[in-house]
Structure formats: C-alpha cells, structure tokens
N, C-alpha and C positions, 0 to 999 in steps of 0.2 A: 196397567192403566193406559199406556200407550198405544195397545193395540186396540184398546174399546173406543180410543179419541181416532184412531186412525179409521175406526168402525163406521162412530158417527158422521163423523166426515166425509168418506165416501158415500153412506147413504143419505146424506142432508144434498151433497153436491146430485146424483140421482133425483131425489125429490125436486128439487129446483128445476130440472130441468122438465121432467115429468108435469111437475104444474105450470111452469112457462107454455107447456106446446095443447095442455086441455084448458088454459086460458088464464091462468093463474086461483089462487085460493082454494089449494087443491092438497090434499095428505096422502100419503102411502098409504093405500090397506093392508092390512094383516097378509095377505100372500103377497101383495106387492115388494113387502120387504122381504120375504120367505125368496122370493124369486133376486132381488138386491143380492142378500146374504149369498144366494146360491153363484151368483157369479162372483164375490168377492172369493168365497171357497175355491173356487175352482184358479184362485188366480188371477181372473180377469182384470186385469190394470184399467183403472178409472177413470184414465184416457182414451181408453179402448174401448169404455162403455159408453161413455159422454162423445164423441165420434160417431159412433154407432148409433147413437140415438139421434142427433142431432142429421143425422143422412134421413134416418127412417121417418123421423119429423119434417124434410123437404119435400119428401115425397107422399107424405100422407096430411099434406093441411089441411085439406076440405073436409079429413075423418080423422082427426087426432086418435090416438090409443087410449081405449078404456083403462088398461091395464098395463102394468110393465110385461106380462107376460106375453103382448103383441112383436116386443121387443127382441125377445129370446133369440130368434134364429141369425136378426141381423149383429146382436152380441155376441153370439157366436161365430160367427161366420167371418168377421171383423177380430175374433181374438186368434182364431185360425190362421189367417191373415198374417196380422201381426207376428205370430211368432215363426213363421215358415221366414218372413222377411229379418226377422230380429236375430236369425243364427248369422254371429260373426258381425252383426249392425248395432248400430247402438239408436238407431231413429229410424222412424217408419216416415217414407213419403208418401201418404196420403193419394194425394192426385195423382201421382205416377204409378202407385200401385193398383189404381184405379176400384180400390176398398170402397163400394156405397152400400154397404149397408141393406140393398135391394132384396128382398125375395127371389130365390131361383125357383 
C-alpha cells in the first residue's frame, strides 16, 4: 500500500507541474503516465524530475510541452547528473553543477 501512495504522489506532484507550465487544468494522458511510471522505474528521484522540468519549463515558455515525453532527455540527462555528483555526496548543487536541463 505504501509504495502505490508513494506512486501516487510522485505522479500527482509530475502532473502539477506539467499543467502549471500548459497553463493549468490540464491531466496526464495515458502515455504521459506510461512515460512518469518509466522514470519512477528507472529510479529517477522526484527531485530530479521536478528540477528537470521546471529548467525545461524556463526555457521553453513561449511553447510549453505537449507531452511529458518533450521532457525525457532533459530527465535524463539531469538524473545522469545527479548520480555521477551523488557518489560519496549526499546533495546535488544545482547551480554549481550547472544541471539545466537544456537540449545538447
């Protein structure tokens, strides 16, 4: 029961954020969550998504994301990140690590 509340809650916080940036009153579609669940599988700390998104959301206001799948690389790329800096650390500095979330 614990890990389905932990479930929810990572993908309610996700969604939140996702209809905050296409302007509110806004649902995860069916792969949107498909794509959620896929980063929570892999690990990816909900920190590290919410981070990620919120870069990728600076940089793209004028064209918000259709889809969390616009999202993927800079989730990635941001958990990448994190865990090369997390050996031997217990906290990621952001601004120092200079992590945005950007497209290469």
């Amino acid at each position: 029961m614990l890990f389905f509340v932990a479930m929810v809650d990572y993908l309610e916080a996700i969604e939140a954020l996702f209809a905050e940036a296409r302007g509110g009153g806004f649902s995860l579609s069916a792969r949107d969550v498909e794509v959620a669940l896929g980063w929570e599988r892999q690990g990816i700390p909900l920190d590290v998504v919410l981070r990620a998104m919120r870069d990728f959301n600076e940089r793209a206001r004028k064209a918000p994301p259709r889809s969390l799948g616009a999202y993927s690389r800079a989730v990635e790329k941001a958990f990448a990140l994190a865990r090369s800096l997390r050996v031997g650390a217990h906290d990621v500095n952001w601004a120092e690590a200079g992590a945005d979330g950007a497209h290469s």
